[in-house]
PDB file as gemmi writes it, atoms N, CA and C in Angstrom:
CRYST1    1.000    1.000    1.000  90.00  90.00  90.00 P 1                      
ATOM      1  N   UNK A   1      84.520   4.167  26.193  1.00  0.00           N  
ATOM      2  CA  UNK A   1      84.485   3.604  27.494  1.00  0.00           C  
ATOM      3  C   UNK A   1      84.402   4.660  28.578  1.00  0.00           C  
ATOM      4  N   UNK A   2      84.019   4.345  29.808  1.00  0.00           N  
ATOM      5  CA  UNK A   2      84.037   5.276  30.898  1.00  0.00           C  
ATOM      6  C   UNK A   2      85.181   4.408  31.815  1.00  0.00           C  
ATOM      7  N   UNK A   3      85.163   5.693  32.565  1.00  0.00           N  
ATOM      8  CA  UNK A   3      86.314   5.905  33.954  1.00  0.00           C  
ATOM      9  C   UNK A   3      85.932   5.165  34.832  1.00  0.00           C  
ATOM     10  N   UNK A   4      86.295   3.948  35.117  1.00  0.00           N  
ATOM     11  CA  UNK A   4      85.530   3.088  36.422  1.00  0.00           C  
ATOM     12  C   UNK A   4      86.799   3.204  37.512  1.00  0.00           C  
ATOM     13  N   UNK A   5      87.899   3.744  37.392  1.00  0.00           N  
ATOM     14  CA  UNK A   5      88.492   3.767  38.878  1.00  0.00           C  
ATOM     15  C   UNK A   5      90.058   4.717  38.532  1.00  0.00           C  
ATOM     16  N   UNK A   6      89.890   5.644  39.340  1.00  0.00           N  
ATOM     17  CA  UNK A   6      91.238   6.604  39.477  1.00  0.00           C  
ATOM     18  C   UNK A   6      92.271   6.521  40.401  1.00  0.00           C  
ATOM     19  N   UNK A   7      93.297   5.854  40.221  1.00  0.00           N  
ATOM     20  CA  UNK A   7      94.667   5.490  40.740  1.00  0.00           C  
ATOM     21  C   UNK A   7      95.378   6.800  41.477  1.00  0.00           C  
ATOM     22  N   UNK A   8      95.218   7.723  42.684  1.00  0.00           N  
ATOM     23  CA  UNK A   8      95.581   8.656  42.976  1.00  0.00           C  
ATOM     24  C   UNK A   8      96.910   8.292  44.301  1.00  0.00           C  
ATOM     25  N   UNK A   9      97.763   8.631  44.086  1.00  0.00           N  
ATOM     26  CA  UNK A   9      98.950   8.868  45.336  1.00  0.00           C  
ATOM     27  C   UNK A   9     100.020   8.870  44.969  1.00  0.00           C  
ATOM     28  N   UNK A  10     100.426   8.665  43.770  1.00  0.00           N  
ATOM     29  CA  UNK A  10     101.997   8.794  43.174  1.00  0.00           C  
ATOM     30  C   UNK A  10     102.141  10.500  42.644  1.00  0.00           C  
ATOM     31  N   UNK A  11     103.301  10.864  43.057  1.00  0.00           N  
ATOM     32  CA  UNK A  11     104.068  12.117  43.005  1.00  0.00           C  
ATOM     33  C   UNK A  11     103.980  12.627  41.987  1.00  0.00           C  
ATOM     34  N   UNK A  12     104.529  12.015  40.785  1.00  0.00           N  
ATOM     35  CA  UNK A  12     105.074  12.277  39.274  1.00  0.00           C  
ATOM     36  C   UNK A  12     104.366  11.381  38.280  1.00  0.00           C  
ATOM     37  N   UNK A  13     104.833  11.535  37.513  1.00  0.00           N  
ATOM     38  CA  UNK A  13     104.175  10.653  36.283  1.00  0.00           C  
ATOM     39  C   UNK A  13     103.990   9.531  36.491  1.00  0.00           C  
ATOM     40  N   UNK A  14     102.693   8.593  36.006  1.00  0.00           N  
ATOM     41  CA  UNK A  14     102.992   7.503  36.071  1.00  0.00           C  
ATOM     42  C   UNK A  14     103.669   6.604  34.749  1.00  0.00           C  
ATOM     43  N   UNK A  15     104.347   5.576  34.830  1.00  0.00           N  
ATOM     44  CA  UNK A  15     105.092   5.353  33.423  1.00  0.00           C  
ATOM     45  C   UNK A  15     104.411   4.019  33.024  1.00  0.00           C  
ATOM     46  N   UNK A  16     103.985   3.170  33.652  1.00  0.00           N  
ATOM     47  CA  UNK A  16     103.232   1.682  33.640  1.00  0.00           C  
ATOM     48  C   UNK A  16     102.430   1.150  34.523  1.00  0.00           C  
ATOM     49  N   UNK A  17     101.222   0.454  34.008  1.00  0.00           N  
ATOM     50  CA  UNK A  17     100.223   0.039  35.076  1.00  0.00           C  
ATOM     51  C   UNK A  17     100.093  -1.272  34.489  1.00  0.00           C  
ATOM     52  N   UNK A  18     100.083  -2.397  35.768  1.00  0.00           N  
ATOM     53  CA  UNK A  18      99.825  -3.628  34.904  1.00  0.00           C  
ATOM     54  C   UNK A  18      98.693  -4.789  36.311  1.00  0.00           C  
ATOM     55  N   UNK A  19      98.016  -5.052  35.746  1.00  0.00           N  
ATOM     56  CA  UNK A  19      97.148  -5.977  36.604  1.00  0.00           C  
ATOM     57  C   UNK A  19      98.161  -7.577  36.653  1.00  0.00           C  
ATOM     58  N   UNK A  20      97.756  -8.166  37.741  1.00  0.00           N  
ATOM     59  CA  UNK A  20      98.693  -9.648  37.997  1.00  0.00           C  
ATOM     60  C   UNK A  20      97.450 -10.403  37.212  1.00  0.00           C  
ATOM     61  N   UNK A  21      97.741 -11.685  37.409  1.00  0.00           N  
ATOM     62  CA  UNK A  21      96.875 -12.675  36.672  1.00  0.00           C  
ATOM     63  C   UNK A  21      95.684 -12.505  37.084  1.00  0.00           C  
ATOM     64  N   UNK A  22      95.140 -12.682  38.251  1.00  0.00           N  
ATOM     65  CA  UNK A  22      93.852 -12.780  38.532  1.00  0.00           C  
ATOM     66  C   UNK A  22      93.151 -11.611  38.707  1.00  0.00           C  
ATOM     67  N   UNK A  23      93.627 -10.555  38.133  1.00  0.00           N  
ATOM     68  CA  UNK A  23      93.140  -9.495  37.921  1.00  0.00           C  
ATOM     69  C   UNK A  23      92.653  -8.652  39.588  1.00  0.00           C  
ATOM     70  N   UNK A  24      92.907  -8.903  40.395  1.00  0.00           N  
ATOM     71  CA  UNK A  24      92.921  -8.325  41.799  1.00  0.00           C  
ATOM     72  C   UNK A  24      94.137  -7.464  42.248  1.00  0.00           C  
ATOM     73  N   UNK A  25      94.804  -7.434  41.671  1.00  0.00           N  
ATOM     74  CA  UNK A  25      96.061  -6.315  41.744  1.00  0.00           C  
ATOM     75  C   UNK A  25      96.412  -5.706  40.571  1.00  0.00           C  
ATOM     76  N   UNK A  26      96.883  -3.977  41.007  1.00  0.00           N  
ATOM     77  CA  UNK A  26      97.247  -3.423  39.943  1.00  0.00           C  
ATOM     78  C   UNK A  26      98.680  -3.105  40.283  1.00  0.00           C  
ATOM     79  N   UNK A  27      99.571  -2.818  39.757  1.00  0.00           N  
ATOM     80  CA  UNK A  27     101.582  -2.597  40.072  1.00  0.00           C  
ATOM     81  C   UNK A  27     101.188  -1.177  39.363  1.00  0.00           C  
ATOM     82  N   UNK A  28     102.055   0.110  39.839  1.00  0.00           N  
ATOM     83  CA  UNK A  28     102.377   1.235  38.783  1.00  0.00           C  
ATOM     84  C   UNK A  28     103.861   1.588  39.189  1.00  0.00           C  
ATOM     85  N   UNK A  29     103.793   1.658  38.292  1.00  0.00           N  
ATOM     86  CA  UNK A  29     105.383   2.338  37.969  1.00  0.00           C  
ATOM     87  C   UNK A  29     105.463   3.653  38.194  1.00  0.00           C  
ATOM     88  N   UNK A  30     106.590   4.269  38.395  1.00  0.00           N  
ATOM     89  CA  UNK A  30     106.436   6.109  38.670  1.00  0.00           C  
ATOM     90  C   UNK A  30     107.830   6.795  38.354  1.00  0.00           C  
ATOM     91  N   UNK A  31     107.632   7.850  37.484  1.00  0.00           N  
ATOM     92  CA  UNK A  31     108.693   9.168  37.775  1.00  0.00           C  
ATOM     93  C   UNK A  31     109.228   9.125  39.410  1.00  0.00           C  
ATOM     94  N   UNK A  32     108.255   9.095  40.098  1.00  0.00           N  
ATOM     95  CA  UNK A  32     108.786   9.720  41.286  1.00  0.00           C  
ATOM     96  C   UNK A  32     109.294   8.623  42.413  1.00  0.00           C  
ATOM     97  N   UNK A  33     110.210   7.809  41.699  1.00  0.00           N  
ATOM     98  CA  UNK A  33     110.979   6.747  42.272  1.00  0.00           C  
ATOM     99  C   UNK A  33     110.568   5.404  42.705  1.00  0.00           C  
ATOM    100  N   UNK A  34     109.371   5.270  42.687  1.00  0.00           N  
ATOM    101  CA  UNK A  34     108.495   4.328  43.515  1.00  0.00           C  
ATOM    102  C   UNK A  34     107.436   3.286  42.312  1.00  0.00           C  
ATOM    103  N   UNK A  35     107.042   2.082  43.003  1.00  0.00           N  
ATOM    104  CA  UNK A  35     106.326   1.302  42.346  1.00  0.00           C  
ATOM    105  C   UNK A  35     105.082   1.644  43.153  1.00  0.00           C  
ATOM    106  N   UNK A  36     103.372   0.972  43.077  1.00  0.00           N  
ATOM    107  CA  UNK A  36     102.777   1.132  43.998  1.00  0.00           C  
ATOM    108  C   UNK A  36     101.395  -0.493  43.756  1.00  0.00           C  
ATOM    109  N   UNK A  37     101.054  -0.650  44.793  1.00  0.00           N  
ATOM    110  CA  UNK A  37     100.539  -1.737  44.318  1.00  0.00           C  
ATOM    111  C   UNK A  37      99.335  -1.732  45.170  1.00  0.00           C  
ATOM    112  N   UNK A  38      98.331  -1.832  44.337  1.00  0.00           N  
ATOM    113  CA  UNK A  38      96.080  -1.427  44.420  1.00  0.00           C  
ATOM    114  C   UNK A  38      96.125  -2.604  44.596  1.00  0.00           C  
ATOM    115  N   UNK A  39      94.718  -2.459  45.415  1.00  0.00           N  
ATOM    116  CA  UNK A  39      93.884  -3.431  44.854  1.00  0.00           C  
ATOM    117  C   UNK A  39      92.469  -3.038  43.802  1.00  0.00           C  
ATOM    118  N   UNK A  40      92.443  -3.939  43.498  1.00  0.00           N  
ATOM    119  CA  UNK A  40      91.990  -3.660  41.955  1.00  0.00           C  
ATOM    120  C   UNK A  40      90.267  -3.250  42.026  1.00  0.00           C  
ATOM    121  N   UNK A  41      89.920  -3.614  42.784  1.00  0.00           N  
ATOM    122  CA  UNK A  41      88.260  -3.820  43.928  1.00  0.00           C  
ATOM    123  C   UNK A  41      88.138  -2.485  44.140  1.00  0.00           C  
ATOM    124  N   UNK A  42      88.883  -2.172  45.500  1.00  0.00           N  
ATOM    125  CA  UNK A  42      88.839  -0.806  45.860  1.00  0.00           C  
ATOM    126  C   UNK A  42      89.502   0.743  45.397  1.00  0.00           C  
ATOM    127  N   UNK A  43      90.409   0.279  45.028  1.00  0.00           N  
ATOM    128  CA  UNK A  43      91.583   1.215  44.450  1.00  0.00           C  
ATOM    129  C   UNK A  43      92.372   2.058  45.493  1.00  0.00           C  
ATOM    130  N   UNK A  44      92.460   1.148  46.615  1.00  0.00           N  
ATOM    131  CA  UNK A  44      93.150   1.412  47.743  1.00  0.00           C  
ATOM    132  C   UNK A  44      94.829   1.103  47.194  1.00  0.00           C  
ATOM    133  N   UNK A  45      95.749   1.809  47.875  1.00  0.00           N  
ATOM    134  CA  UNK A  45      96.833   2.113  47.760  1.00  0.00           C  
ATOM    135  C   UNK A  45      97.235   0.449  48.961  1.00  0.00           C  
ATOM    136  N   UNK A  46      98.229  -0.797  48.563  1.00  0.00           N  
ATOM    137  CA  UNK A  46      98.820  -1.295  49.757  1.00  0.00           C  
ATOM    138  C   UNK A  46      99.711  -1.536  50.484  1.00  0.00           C  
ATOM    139  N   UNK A  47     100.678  -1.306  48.938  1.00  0.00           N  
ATOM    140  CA  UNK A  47     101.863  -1.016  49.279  1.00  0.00           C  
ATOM    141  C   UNK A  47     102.791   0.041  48.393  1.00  0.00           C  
ATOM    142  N   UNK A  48     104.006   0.884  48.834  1.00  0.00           N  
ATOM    143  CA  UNK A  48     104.676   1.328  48.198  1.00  0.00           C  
ATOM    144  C   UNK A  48     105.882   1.121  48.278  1.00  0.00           C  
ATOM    145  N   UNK A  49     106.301   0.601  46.779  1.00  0.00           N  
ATOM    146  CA  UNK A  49     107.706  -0.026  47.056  1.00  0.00           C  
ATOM    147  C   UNK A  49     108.866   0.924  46.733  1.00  0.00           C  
ATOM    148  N   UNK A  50     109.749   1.033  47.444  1.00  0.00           N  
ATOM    149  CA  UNK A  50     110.838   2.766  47.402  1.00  0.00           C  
ATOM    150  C   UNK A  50     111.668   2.022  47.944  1.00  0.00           C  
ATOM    151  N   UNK A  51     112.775   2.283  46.912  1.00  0.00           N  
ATOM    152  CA  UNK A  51     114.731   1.923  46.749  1.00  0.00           C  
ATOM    153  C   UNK A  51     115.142   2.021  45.616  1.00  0.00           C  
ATOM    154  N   UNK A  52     114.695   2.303  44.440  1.00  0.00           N  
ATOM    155  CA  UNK A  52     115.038   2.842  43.298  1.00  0.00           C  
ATOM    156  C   UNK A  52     115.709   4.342  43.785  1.00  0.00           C  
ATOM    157  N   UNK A  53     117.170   4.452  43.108  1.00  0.00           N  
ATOM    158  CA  UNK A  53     117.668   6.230  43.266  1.00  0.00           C  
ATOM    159  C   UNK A  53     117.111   6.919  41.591  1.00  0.00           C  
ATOM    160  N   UNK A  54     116.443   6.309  41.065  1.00  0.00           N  
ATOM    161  CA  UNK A  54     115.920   6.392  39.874  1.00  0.00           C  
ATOM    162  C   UNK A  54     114.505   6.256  39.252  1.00  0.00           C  
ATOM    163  N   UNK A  55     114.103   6.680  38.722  1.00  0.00           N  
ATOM    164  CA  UNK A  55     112.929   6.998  37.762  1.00  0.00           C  
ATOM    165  C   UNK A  55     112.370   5.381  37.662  1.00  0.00           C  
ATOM    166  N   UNK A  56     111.232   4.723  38.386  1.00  0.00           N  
ATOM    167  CA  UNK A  56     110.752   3.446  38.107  1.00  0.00           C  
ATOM    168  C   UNK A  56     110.300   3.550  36.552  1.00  0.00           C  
ATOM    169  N   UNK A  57     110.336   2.903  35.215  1.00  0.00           N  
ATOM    170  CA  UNK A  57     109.836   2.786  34.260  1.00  0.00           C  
ATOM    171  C   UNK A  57     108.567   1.817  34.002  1.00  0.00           C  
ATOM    172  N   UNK A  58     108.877   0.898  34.759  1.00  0.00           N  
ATOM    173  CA  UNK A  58     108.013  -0.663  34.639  1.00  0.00           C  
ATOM    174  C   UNK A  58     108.007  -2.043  35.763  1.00  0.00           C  
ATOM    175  N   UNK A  59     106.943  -1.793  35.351  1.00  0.00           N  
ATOM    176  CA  UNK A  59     107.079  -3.068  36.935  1.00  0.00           C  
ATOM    177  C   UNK A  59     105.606  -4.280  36.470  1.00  0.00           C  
ATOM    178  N   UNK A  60     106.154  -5.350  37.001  1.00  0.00           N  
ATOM    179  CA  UNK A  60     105.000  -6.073  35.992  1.00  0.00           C  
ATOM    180  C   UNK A  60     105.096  -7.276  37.508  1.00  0.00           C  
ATOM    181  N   UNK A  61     103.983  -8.484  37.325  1.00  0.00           N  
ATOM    182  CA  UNK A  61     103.751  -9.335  38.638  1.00  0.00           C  
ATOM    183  C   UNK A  61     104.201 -10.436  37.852  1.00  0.00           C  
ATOM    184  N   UNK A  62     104.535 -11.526  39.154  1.00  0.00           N  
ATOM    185  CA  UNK A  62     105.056 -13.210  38.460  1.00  0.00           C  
ATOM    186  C   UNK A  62     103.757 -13.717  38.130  1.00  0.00           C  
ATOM    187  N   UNK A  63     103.607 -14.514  37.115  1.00  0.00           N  
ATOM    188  CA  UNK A  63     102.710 -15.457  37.312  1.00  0.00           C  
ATOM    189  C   UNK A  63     102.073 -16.134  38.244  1.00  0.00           C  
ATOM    190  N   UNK A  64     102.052 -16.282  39.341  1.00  0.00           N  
ATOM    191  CA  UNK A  64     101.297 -16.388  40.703  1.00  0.00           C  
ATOM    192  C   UNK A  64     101.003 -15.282  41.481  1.00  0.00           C  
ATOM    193  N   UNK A  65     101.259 -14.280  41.331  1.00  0.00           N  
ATOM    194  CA  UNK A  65     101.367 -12.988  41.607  1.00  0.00           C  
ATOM    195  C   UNK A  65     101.880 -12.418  43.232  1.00  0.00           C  
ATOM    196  N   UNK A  66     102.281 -13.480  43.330  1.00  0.00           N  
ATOM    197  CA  UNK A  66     103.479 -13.182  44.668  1.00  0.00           C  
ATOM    198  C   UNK A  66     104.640 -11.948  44.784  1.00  0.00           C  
ATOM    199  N   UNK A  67     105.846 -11.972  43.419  1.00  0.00           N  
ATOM    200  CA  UNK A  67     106.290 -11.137  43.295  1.00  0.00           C  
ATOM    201  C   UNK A  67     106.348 -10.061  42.518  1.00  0.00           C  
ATOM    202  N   UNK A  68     106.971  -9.433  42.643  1.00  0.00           N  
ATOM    203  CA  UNK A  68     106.715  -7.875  41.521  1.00  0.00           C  
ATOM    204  C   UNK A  68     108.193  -7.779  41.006  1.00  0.00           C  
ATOM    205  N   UNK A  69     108.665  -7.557  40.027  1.00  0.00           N  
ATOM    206  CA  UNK A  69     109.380  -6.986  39.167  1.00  0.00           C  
ATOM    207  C   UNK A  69     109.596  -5.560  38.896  1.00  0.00           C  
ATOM    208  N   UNK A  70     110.601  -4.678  39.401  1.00  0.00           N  
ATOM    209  CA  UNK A  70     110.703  -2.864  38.875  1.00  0.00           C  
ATOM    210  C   UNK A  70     112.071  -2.924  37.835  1.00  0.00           C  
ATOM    211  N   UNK A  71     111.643  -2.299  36.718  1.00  0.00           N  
ATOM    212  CA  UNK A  71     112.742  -1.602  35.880  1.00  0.00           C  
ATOM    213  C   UNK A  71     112.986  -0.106  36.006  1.00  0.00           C  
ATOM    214  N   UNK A  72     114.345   0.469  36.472  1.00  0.00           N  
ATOM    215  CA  UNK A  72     115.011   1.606  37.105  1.00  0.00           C  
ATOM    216  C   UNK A  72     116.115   2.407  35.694  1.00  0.00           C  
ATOM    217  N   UNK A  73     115.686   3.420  35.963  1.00  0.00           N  
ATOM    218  CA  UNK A  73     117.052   4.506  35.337  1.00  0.00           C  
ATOM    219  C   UNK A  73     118.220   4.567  36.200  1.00  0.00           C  
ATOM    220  N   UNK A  74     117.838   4.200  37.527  1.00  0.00           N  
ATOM    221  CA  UNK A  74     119.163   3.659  37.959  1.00  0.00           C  
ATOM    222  C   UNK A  74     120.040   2.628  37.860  1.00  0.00           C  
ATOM    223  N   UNK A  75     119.822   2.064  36.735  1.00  0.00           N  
ATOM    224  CA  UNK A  75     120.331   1.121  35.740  1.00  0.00           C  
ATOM    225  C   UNK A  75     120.518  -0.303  36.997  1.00  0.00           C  
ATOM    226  N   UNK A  76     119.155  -0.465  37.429  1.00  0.00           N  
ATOM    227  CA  UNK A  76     118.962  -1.823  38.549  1.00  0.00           C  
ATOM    228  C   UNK A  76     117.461  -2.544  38.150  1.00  0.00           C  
ATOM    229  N   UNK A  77     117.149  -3.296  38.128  1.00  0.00           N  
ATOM    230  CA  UNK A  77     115.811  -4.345  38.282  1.00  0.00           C  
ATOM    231  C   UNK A  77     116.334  -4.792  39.206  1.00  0.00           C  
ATOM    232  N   UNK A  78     114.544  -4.879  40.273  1.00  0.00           N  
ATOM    233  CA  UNK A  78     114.157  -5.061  41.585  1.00  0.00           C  
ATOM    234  C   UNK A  78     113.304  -6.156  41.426  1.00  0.00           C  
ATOM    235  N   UNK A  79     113.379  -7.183  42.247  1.00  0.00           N  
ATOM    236  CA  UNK A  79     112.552  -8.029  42.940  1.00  0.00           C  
ATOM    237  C   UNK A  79     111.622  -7.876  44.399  1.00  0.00           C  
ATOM    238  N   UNK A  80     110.897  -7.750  44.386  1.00  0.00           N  
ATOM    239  CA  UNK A  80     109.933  -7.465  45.626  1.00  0.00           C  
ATOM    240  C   UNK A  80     108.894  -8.221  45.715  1.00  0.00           C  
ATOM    241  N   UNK A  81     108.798  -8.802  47.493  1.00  0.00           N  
ATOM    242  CA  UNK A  81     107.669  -9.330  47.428  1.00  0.00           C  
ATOM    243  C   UNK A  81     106.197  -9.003  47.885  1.00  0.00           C  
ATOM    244  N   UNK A  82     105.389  -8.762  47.282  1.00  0.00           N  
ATOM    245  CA  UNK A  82     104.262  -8.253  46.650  1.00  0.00           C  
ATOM    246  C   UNK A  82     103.041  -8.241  48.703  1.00  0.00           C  
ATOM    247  N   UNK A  83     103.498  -9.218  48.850  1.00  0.00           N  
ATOM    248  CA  UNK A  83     102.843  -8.935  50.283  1.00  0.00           C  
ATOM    249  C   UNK A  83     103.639  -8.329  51.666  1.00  0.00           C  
ATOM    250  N   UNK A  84     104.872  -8.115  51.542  1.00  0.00           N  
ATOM    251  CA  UNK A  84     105.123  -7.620  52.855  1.00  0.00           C  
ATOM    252  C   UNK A  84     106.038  -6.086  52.150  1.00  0.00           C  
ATOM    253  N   UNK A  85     106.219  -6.046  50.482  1.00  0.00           N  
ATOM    254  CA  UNK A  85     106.902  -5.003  50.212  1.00  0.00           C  
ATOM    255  C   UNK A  85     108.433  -5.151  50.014  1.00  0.00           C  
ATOM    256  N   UNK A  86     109.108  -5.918  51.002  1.00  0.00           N  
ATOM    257  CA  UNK A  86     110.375  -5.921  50.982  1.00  0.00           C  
ATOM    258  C   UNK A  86     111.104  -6.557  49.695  1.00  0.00           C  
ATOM    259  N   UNK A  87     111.936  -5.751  49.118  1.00  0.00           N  
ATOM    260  CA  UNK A  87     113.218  -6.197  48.058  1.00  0.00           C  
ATOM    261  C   UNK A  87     113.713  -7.290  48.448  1.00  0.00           C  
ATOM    262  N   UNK A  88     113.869  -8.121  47.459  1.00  0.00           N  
ATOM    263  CA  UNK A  88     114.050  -9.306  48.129  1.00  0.00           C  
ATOM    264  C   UNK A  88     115.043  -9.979  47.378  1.00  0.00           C  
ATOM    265  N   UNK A  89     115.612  -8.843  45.793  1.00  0.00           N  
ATOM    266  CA  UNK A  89     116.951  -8.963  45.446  1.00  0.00           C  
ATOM    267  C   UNK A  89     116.734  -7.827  44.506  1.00  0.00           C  
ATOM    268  N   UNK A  90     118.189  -7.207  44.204  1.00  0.00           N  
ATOM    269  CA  UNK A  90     118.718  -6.409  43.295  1.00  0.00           C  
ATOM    270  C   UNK A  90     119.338  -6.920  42.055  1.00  0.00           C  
ATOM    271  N   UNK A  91     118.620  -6.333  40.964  1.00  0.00           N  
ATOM    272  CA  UNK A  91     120.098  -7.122  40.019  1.00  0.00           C  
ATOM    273  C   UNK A  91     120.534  -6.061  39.459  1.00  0.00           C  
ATOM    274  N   UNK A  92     122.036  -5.561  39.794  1.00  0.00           N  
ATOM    275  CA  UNK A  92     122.421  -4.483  39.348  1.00  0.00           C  
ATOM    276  C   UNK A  92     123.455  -4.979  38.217  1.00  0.00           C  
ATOM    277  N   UNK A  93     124.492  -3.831  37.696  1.00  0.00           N  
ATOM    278  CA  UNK A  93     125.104  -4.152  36.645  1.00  0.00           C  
ATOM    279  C   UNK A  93     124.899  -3.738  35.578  1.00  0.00           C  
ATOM    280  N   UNK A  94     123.881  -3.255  34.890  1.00  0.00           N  
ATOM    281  CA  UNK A  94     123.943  -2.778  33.934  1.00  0.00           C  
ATOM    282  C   UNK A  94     124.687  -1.217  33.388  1.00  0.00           C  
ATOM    283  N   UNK A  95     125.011  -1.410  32.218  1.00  0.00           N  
ATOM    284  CA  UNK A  95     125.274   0.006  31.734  1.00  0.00           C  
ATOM    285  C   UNK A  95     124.623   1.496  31.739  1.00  0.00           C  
ATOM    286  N   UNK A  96     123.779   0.997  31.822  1.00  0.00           N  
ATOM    287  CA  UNK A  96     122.549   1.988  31.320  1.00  0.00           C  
ATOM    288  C   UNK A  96     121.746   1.639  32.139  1.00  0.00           C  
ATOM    289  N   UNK A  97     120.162   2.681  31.854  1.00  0.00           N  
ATOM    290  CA  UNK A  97     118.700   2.485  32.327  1.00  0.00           C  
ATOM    291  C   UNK A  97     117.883   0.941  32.116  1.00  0.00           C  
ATOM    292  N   UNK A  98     117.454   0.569  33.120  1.00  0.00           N  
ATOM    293  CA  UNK A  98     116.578  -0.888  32.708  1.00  0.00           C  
ATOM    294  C   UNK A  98     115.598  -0.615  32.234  1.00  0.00           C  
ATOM    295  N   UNK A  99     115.041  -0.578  31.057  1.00  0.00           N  
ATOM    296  CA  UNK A  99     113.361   0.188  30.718  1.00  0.00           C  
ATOM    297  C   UNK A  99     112.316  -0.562  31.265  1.00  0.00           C  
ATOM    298  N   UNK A 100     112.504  -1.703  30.837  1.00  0.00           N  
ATOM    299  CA  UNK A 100     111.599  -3.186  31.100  1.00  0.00           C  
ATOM    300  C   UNK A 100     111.569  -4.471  31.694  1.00  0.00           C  
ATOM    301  N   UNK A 101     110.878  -4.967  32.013  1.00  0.00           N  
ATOM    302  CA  UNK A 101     111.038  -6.302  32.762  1.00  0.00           C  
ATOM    303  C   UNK A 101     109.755  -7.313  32.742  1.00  0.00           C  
ATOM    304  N   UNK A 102     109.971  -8.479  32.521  1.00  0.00           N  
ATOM    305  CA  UNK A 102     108.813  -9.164  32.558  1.00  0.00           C  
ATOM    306  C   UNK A 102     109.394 -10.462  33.614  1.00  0.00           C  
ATOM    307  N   UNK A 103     108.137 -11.689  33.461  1.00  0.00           N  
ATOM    308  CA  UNK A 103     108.000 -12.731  34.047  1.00  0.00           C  
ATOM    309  C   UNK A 103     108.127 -13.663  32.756  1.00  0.00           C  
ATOM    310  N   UNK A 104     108.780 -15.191  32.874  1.00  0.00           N  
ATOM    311  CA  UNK A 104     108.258 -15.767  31.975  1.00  0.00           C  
ATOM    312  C   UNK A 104     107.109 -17.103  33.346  1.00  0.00           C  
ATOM    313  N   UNK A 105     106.717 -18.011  32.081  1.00  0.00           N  
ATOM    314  CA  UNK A 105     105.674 -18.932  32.732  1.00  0.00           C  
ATOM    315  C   UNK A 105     106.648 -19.623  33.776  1.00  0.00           C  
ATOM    316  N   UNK A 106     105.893 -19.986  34.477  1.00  0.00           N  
ATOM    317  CA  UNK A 106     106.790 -20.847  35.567  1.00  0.00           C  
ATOM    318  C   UNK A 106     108.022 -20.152  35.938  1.00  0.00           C  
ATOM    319  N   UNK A 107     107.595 -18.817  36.542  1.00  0.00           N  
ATOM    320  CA  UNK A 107     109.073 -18.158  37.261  1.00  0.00           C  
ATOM    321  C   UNK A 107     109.023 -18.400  38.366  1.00  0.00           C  
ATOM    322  N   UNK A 108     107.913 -18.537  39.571  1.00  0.00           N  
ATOM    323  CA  UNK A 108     108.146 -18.190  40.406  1.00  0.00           C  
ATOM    324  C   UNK A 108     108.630 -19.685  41.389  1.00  0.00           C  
TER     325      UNK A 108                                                      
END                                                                             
């Protein structure tokens, strides 16, 4: 396959990239604290989501693709909503690092 589009503006590693349903958005995850969210067309940068004190691992979209989901080494999963950016809940508590996070059908 060839290279049809290069994801450039995150700091550090990236750890996960995931397109929403309709394939017009991309979510990445990052080393360098932050989620970031393309559009999938241009590969414009639209938003960057930052409040993790920790290493983002994974971040995945709801099934309507409204919200976004981040899993943190700061042992937190984030809720954010996907058009204005803002956290829109924390779920903290855990022991440890959150690695992962998904949506099921009918979350949102």
């Amino acid at each position: 396959g060839e290279c049809l589009m290069t994801l450039r503006g995150h700091r550090h590693w990236v750890r996960s990239a995931r397109f929403g349903a309709d394939d017009a958005w991309i979510v990445t995850a990052s080393f360098d604290r932050s989620a970031k969210v393309w559009d999938a067309n241009t590969g414009v940068c639209v938003k960057t989501l930052e409040a993790h004190a920790g290493f983002v691992d994974a971040a995945c979209f709801s099934t309507d693709g409204k919200l976004i989901a981040t899993a943190s080494r700061d042992s937190t999963a984030r809720l954010w909503c996907r058009d204005t950016g803002e956290c829109v809940r924390t779920f903290a508590g855990h022991a440890g690092f959150v690695s992962s996070v998904c949506f099921s059908r009918g979350d949102a």
